[in-house]
N, C-alpha and C positions, 0 to 999 in steps of 0.2 A: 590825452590822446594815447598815449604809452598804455593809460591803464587799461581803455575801452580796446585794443588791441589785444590786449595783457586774456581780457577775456570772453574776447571774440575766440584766441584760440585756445584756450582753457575748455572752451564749449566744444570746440570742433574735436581738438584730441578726444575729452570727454564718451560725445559721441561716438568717435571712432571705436574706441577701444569697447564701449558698451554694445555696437554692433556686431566686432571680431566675439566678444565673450557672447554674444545673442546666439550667432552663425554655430561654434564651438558645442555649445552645450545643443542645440538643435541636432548637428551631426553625431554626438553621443549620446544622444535617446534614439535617434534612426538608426543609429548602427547597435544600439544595444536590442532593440525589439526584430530586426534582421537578423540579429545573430539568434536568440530566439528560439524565434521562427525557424531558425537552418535546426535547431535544437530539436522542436518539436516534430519536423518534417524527417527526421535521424532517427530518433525514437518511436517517431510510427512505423518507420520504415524498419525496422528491426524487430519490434512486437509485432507486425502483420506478419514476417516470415515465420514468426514459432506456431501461426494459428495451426496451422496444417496436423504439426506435430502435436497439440493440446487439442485438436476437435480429435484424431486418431486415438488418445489416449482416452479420450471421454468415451469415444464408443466402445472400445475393447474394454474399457471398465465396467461399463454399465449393462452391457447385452451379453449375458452368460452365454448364449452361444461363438460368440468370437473367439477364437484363435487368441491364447497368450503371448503378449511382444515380448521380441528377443529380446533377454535380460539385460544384458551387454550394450546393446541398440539403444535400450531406452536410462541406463546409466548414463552413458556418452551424451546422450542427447540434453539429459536433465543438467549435470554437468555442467556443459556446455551452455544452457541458458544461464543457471545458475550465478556462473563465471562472469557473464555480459553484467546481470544485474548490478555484484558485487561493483564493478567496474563504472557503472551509468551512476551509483550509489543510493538506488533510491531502495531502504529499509523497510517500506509499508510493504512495493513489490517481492522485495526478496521472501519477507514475512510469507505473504501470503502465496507467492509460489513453491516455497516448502512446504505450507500444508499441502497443496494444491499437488504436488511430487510425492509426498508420504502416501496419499491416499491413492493416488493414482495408482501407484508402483502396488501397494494392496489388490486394486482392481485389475490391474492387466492379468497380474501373477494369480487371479483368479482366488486368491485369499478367503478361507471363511469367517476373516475378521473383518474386513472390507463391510465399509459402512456408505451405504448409497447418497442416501439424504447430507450425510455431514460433506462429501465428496460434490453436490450437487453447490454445497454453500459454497464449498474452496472455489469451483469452478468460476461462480457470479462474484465472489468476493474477488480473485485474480484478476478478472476483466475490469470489474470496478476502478481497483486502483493501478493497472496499466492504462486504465481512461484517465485517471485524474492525475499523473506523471507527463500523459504527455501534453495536459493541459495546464502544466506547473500549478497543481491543485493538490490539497492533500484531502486524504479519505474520513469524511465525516466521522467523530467522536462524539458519543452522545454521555452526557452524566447523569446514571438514573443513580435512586436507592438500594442498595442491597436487595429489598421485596420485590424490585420491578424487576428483577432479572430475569432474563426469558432463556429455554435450552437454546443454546445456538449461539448467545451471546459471546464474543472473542475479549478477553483478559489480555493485560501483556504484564508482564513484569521482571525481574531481571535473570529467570530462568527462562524466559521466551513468552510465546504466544497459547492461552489453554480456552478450551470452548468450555460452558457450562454445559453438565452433562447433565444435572436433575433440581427440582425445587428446592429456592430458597425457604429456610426457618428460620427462628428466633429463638432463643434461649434468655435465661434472666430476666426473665419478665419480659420478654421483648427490648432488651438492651443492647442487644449480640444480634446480628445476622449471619448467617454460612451458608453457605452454597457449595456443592460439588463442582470440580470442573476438571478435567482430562486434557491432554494433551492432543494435538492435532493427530488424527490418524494413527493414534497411539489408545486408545477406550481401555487398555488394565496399566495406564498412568494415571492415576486419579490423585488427587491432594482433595481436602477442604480449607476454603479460604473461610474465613471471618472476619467480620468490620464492626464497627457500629452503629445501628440501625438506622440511624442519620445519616451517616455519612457517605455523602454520594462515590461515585464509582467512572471511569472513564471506560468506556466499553464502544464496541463496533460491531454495531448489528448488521449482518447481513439482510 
């Protein structure tokens, strides 16, 4: 009698507590995907207000006849996104809004170094990965070969982020691959890289 009581409430506790920890962990996946969500709804809401300021820079770069921004204006402004980034801490962003600032600051300032097409990638490539931030996503990596490298392709390594600037080759018989590649908004920073014609490569094609 004692026993079958013994585990009549042996069950019932049992179940209790497997309820309370059910209930528990329910309200920690609801409030973790709500918090989120308040996350990604904060950071659209912060990258919609720079559009203004990045479609104005797009046009005064790109249309030689527009009026050069005020140097100052658009320091303050860069800045100031800049700042946010550092802060939200997303790296791929910050990346690609310093190309995306180098070359701009070239186009506004009406620069004869200012380079259209490479400015045209920062643009798409920015958007890109403030799409995939605020969709807690990171920006596709592709691993080609050294020969697959295409101009446009984005390097990173622990001096930063550099485009390839010209065709890949092979030396030693085809043992060695190099490529050129420059710095963002930067065309007389040039390095050549070399690898082994095997071995693949982590790159980010626009």
């Amino acid at each position: 009698m004692i026993q079958s009581i013994w585990s009549f409430l042996s069950t019932v506790v049992i179940a209790g507590i497997t309820a309370v920890v059910t209930v528990w962990i329910t309200q920690v996946i609801i409030a973790h995907w709500e918090g989120r969500k308040k996350i990604e709804q904060t950071k659209l809401s912060i990258y919609m207000s720079w559009m203004p300021f990045l479609a104005e820079c797009y046009v005064r770069a790109v249309y030689p006849d527009e009026q050069p921004q005020d140097a100052r204006e658009f320091l303050l402004k860069k800045t100031e996104i800049l700042g946010t980034i550092m802060i939200l801490g997303s790296v791929d962003v910050m990346s690609a809004f310093q190309d995306f600032g180098n070359l701009a600051e070239q186009g506004v300032s009406k620069a004869s170094s200012f380079d259209a097409d490479a400015f045209h990638r920062s643009f798409s490539q920015l958007n890109y990965c403030l799409c995939c931030e605020i969709h807690g996503e990171r920006p596709a990596e592709k691993q080609v070969l050294p020969m697959k490298l295409k101009v446009g392709d984005r390097l990173t390594d622990v001096a930063g982020v550099w485009e390839v600037s010209g065709r890949p080759y092979t030396t030693a018989g085809g043992k060695s691959a190099h490529v050129r590649v420059q710095r963002i908004g930067q065309p007389d920073f040039t390095k050549l890289c070399t690898w082994d014609a095997h071995e693949r490569i982590s790159i980010k094609r626009p």
